[in-house]
GURO-293667 format. One record per residue: residue in three letters; x negated, y, z of N, C-alpha, C in turn. Coordinates in Angstrom, 3 decimals. Example, Ala and Ser with C-alpha at 12.3 -4.5 7.8 and 13.67 -1.06 7.14 Angstrom:
BEGIN
DRENVO  residu        nx        ny        nz       cax       cay       caz        cx        cy        cz
DRENVO     Ala   -13.190    -5.690     7.800   -12.300    -4.500     7.800   -13.200    -3.300     7.800
DRENVO     Ser   -12.850    -2.250     7.080   -13.670    -1.060     7.140   -12.900     0.030     7.870
***
This chain:
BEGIN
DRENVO  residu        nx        ny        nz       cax       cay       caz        cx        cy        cz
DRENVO     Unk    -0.837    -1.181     0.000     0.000     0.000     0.000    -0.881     1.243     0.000
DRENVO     Unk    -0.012     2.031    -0.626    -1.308     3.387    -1.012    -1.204     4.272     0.041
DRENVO     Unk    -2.359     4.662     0.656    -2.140     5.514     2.093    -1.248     6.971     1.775
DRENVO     Unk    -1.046     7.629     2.489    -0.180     8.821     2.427    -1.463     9.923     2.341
DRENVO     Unk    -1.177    10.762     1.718    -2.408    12.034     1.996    -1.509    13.351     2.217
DRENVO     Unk    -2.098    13.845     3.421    -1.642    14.976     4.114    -2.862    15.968     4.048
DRENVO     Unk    -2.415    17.470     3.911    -3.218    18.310     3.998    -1.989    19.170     4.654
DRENVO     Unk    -2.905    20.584     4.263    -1.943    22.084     5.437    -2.000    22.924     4.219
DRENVO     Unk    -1.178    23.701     3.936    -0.760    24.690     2.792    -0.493    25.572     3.301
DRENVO     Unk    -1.390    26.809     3.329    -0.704    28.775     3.647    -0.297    29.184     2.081
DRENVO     Unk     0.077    28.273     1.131     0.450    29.508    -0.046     1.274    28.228    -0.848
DRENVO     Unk     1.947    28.861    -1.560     2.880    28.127    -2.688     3.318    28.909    -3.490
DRENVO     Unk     3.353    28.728    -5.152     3.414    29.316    -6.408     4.648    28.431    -6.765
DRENVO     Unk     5.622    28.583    -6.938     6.987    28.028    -7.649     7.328    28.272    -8.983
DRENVO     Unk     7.525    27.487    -9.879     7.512    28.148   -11.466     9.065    27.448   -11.664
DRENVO     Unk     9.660    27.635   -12.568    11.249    26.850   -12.528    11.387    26.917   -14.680
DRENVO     Unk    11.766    26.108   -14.927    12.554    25.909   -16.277    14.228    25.224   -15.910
DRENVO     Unk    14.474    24.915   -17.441    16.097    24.629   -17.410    15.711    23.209   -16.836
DRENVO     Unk    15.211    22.128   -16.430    15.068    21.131   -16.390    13.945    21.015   -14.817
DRENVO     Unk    13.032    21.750   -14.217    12.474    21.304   -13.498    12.030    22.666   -12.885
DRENVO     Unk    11.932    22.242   -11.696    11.094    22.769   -10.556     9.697    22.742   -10.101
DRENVO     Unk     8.704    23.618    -9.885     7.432    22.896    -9.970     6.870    23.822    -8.812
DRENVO     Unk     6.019    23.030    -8.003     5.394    23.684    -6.675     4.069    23.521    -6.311
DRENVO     Unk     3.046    24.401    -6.243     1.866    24.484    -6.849     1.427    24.856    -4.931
DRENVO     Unk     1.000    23.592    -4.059     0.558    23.932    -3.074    -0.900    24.283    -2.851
DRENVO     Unk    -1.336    24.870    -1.742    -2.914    25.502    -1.975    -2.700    26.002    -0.374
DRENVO     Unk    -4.159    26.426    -0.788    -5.095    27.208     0.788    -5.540    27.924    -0.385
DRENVO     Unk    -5.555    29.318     0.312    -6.582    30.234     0.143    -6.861    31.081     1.449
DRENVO     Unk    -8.297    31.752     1.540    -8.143    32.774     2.404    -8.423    34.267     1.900
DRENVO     Unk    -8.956    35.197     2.465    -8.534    36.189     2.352    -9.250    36.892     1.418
DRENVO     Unk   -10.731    36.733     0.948   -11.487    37.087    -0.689   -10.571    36.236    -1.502
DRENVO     Unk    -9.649    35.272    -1.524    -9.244    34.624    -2.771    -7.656    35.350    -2.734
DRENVO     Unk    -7.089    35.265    -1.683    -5.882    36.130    -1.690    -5.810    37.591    -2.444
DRENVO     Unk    -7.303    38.334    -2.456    -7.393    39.878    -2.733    -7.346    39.429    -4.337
DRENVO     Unk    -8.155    38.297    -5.078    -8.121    38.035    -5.967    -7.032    37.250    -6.938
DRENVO     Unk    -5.998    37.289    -5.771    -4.949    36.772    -6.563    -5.362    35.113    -6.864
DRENVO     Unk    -6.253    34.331    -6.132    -6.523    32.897    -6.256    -6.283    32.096    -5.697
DRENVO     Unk    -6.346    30.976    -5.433    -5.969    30.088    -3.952    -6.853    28.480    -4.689
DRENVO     Unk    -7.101    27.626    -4.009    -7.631    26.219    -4.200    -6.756    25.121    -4.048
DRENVO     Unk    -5.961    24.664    -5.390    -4.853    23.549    -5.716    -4.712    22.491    -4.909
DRENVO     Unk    -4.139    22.001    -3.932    -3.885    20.998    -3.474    -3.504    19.581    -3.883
DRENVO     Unk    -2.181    20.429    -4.265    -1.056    19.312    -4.923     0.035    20.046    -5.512
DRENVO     Unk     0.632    19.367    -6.647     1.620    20.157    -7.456     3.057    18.917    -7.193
DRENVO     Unk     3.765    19.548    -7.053     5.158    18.810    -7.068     6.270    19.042    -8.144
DRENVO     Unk     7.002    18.100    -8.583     7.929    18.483    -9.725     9.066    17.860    -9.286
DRENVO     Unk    10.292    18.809    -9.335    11.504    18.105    -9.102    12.819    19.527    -9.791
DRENVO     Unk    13.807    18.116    -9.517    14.807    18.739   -10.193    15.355    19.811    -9.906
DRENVO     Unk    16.480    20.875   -10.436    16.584    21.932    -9.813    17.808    21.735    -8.452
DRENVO     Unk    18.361    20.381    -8.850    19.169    19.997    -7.886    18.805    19.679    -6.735
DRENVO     Unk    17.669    19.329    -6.698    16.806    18.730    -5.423    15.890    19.715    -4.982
DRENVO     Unk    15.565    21.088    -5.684    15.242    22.160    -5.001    16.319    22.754    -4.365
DRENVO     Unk    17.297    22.491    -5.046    18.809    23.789    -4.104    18.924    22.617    -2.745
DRENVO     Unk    18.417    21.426    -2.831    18.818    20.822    -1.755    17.782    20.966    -0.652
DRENVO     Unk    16.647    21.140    -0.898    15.264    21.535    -0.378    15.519    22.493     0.240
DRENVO     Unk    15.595    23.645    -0.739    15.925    24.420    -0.090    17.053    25.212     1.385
DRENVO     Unk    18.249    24.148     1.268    19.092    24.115     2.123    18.439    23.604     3.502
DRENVO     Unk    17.992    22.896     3.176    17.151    21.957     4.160    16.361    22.873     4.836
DRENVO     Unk    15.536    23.465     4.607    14.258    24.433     4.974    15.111    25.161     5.450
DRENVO     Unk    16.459    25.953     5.267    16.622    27.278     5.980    17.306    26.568     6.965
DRENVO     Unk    18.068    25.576     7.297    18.569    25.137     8.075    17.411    25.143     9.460
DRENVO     Unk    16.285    24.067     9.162    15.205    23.965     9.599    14.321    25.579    10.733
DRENVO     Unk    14.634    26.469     9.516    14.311    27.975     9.960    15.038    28.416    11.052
DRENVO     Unk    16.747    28.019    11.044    17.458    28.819    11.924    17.205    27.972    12.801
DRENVO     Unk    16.946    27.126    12.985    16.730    26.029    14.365    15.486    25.839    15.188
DRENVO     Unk    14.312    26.731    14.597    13.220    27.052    14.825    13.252    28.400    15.575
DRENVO     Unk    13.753    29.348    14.780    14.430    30.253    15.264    15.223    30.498    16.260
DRENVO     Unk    15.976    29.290    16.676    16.632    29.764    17.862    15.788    28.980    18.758
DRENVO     Unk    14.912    28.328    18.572    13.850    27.840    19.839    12.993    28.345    20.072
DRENVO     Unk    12.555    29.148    19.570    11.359    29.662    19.711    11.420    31.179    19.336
DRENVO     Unk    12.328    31.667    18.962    13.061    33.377    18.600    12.051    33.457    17.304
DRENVO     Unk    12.486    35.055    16.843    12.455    35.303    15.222    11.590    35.317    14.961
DRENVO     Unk    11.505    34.765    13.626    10.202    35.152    12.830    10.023    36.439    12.444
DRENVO     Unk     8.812    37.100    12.278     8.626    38.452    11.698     9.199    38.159    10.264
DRENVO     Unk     9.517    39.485     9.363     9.730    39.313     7.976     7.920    39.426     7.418
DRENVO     Unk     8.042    38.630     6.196     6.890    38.879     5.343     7.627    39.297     4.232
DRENVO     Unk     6.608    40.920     3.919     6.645    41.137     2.620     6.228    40.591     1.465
DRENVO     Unk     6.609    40.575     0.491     6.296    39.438    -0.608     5.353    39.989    -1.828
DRENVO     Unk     4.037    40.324    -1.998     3.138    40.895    -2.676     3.493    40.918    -4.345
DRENVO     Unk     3.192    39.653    -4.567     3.545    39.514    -5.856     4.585    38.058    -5.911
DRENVO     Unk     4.879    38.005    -7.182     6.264    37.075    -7.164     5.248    36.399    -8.497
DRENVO     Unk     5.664    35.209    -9.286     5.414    34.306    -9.969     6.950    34.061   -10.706
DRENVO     Unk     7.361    34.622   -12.006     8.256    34.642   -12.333     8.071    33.861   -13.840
***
């Protein structure tokens, strides 16, 4: 059986078509951030149905984090990947 591989991700690039979802995980720090770069982890592809479901998931996740531990600050969002 093929082992599992885990790493830690501070950044994610999301690209979307009519057909797929795609999620471009990474580390960068803060000379690669100024440069707009980061170091590829792992890329994920899924449907857009299973991102709207992802996504449900995660904010759910947020408000329940949120009420244990109180609010997150807002982050402003630098640049977008459109």
């Amino acid at each position: 059986m093929k082992e599992e591989q885990r790493f830690y991700s501070n950044i994610v690039e999301v690209e979307s078509n009519l057909f797929d979802f795609i999620l471009h995980f990474g580390n960068r720090d803060r000379e690669q951030a100024q440069k707009g770069e980061f170091d590829s982890l792992a890329t994920v592809f899924m449907s857009p149905q299973h991102a709207k479901l992802l996504a449900s998931i995660l904010q759910n996740h947020v408000q329940m984090y949120e009420k244990n531990f109180g609010a997150l600050p807002a982050i402003e969002l630098h640049a977008q990947k459109v």
